[in-house]
Structure formats: C-alpha cells, structure tokens
C-alpha positions, -999 to +999 in steps of 0.1 A: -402-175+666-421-144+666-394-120+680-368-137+663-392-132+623-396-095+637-359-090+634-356-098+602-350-140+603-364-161+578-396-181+592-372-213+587-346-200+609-366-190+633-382-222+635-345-237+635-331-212+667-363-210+684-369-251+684-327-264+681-306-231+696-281-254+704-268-261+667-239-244+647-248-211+630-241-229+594-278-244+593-291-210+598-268-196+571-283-221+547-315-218+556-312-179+545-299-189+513-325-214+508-353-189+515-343-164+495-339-192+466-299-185+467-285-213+444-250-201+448-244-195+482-265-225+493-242-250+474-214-234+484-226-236+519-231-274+514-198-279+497-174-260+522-191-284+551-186-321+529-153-307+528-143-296+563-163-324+573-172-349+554-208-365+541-220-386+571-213-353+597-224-327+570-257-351+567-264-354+604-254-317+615-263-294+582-287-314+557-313-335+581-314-303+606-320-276+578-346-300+557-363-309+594-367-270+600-386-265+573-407-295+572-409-303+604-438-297+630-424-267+636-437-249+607-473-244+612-479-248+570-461-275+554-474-267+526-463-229+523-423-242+524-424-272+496-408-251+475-379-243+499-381-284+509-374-291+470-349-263+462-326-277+493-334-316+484-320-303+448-289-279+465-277-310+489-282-336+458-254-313+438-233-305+462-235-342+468-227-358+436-195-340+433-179-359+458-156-381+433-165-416+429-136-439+437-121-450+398-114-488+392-128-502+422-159-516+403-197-519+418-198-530+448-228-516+466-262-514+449-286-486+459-326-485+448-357-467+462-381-498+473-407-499+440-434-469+453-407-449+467-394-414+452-377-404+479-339-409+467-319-381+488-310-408+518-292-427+489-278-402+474-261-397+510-254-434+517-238-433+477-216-399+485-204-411+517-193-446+508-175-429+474-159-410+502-148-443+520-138-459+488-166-477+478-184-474+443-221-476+447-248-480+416-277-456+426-307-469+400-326-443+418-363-438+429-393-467+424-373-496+413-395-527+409-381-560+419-374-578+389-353-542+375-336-543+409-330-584+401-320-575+366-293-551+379-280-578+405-272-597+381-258-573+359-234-560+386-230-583+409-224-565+438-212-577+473-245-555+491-273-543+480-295-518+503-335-509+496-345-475+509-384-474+519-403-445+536-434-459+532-445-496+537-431-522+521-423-560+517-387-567+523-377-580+479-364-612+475-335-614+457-311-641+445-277-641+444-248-642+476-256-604+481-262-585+510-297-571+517-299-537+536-329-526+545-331-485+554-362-461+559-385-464+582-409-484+559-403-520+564-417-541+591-398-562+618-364-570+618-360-605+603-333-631+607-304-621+581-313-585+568-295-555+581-311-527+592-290-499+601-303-471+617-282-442+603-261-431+577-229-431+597-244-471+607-248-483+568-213-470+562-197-488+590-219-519+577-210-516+540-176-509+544-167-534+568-144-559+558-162-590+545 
C-alpha cells in the first residue's frame, strides 16, 4: 500500500490493488473519482457499468468491492474515509435509480429496512435489479416499523415482500398470502417458510421466479 500511495494512488486504491489485485481496473477508476469527491465522473463510472453489465454484476464486481475498500479492515481509520463511504453510498444510489422502473406491471415486490435499520443501499440494489428483470418493487425505505410495513401490505398487496436487517432483529409477522424474504445478516436462524437468500443475484432468481 505504501509504494503504491508513494506513486501517487489514492489510500483507497491502494488498499483495493494491494489487498484484491486481481479485480478489473474500473473499481480503481472509481475509487479516484470518489476520493477526489468527483460527482461526475463517479456516476458516470457507475452508469457505463449497469449498462454494459447490468445491476446484479455491477453490484458484485464495482459497488461491494469499491465500498469494501474503503470501509473495510483494510483501511487502518475507518473513520478518516466516512465521508468517501457516504459520497459513493449517495453516487451508486443515483446511478441506481435511473434504471427505469417497468410501467403497468403494478407492485409486486415490497422492500423495507427492518424497523432500527438505515441502511437502505442493499434495497435500493435488489429494487434496480428486479426493475431491470421486469418486476416493480415499492422501496418504503429505511426503519420501517411493523405495523407501517403491515399498513403498506395491505395497501399494495404484493406477491413478496423482503426485510433487510444489518443488525439484530425479530423476523415481523405479517398477514396476508405474501412472501417473506428475509436479507442482511441480522436475523437469527433460518426458520421453516422464510427465504433467505444469500445474494443479490439469489433474491432475484427468488423473486422473479415464476410463482
């Protein structure tokens, strides 16, 4: 990391080439913009890769990979880089929502942050990526408490409805014929009837699936 900050590399890059060599130059372009707090470029970075690739590969390969360099064990002050953590949270949450939502399809998926939880950019994701697929998606957003989320259910009546928690939760009970997916790595042990996919690319394949 040192050699590669004395020729000039941001301290995220370096982190990123010294810890992940192996990975496409892209996440090191990005992390430049990011560091240098390079609104334009970064989006544009973000968009040209949703749209030579598409969400669930530009999440796995680009997003996760550039966010984990900065805020990963890697860098020795977490601290020092929240500012570089929220501008690229922000960037990847515009670039995004302007993947078009699928018109006349109507709600079928359901998205909410567990109540507690403010950490909406996994949604955001899951929302972009089944638009992408041809699913609509409701994203209520961050700390959604149960009877709001039950309020919505009802309102919508979707065919799924998935609970992102990063942070320890109960598992809400809800009423209705819905589908509960469960996502984040705050819930306890798998129980008898609740999904829990383990990646984006999984709660796609679930929530698209034919019923």
């Amino acid at each position: 990391m040192k050699h590669l900050i004395d020729q000039g590399f941001s301290t995220g890059t370096a982190a990123f080439r010294a810890f992940d060599p192996g990975r496409g130059a892209d996440v090191g372009l990005l992390l430049d913009a990011v560091t240098r707090l390079d609104t334009e470029t970064s989006i544009a970075l973000l968009e040209a890769q949703l749209s030579a690739e598409g969400v669930v590969a530009t999440w796995d390969g680009l997003c996760r990979p550039a966010l984990g360099a900065l805020s990963g064990p890697a860098t020795a002050d977490p601290d020092h880089c929240i500012d570089l953590v929220h501008f690229l949270t922000w960037a990847i949450t515009v670039a995004l929502h302007r993947v078009p939502a699928p018109v006349g399809t109507g709600t079928t998926v359901v998205l909410a942050c567990a109540d507690g939880d403010r950490h909406t950019l996994p949604l955001e994701a899951l929302r972009a990526a089944l638009a992408e697929n041809g699913r609509a998606a409701l994203l209520l957003g961050a700390s959604i408490p149960e009877g709001a989320l039950r309020d919505a259910i009802q309102r919508t009546r979707p065919t799924a409805v998935v609970v992102w928690s990063s942070q320890p939760a109960q598992p809400p009970r809800l009423r209705g014929k819905a589908r509960l997916v469960l996502t984040g790595p705050g819930w306890p042990a798998r129980r008898p009837g609740v999904r829990r996919p383990e990646s984006l690319g999984d709660a796609v394949a679930l929530l698209t699936a034919p019923e």
